[in-house]
C-alpha positions, 0 to 999 in steps of 0.5 A: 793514337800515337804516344810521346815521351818526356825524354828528360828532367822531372816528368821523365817518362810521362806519356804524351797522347798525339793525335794525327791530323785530319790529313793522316800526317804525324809531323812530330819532332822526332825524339833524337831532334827534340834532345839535340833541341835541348841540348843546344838549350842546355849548352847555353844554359850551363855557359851563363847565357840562358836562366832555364828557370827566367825563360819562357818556351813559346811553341808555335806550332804546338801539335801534341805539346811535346816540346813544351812540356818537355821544357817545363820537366827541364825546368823552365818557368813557362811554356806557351804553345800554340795550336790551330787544329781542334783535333790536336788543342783538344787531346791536349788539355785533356790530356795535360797534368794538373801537376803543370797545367800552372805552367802552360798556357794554352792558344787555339790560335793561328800563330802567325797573327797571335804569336805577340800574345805570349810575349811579355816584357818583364820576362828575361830570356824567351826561347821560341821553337817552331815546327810547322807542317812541311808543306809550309815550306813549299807553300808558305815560306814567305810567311815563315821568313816573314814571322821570323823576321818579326820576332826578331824585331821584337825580341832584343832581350835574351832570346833564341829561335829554332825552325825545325824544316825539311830544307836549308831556306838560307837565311841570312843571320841564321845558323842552318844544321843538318840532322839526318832529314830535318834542319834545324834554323837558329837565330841567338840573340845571346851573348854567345853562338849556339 
């Protein structure tokens, strides 16, 4: 079993158990992405855009919950992740600290038909991370365009997506960036470009 980090913030250094799936793949955010992730986050934040402590972090291909606790060490008031494969859910609410288990809520749930769970009116800002195996990039690109242009529907508040890809799907209204093999896709609803 594989091991991740918290790279930063107030469980700095926790253990995260990962565990591959039944296909032998790890398909993690490599930890250089993750902390270029955070600090397109962070920018934000600290120009009066995003309240990290008013935003909710939705994940909606968790895997291990890396990203996800990783938010909530940063300090953001949730996260809600995502994850279908039993393996996976499983090791991670074992795995999960009582000490922010209050703030993560958990689905074993295809993201595609149940992302809507996680959104809730009252909250601010939202931030929505998603990572999905890379073959759906070959197999399954309409539905990812398809689930992203449905929660830009949705979403007029203070929010931003982030597709972690393989490959630039040249989307229109998306900022594409390019980090060694991976893209990064963002789309910003706030006041200012990331």
């Amino acid at each position: 079993m594989k091991t991740l980090r918290v790279q930063s913030g107030d469980y700095k250094g926790r253990i995260i158990p990962a565990i591959t799936t039944n296909q032998n793949k790890e398909n993690f955010t490599p930890s250089l992405l993750k902390k270029t992730i955070f600090s397109i986050i962070e920018d934000l934040h600290l120009k009066g855009n995003l309240e990290k402590a008013k935003t909710t972090f939705v994940d909606l291909f968790a895997g291990s919950g890396q990203m996800g606790i990783e938010a909530i060490s940063r300090g953001f008031l949730k996260s809600v992740l995502f994850e279908i494969d039993q393996k996976r859910f499983t090791a991670f609410t074992r795995g999960i600290g009582l000490d922010y288990k209050e703030k993560v809520v958990l689905f074993r749930r295809d993201s595609f038909r149940y992302y809507k769970s996680a959104l809730n009116d009252s909250e601010e800002f939202m931030v929505f991370f998603a990572d999905p195996p890379y073959s759906f990039w070959d197999n399954n690109r309409s539905e990812l365009k398809s689930l992203a242009d449905s929660i830009i529907s949705m979403k007029e508040k203070k929010s931003l997506l982030i597709f972690q890809s393989p490959m630039n799907p040249d989307w229109k209204n998306f900022e594409s960036r390019k980090y060694g093999n991976h893209y990064l896709i963002i789309h910003s609803w706030l006041n200012s470009s990331v």
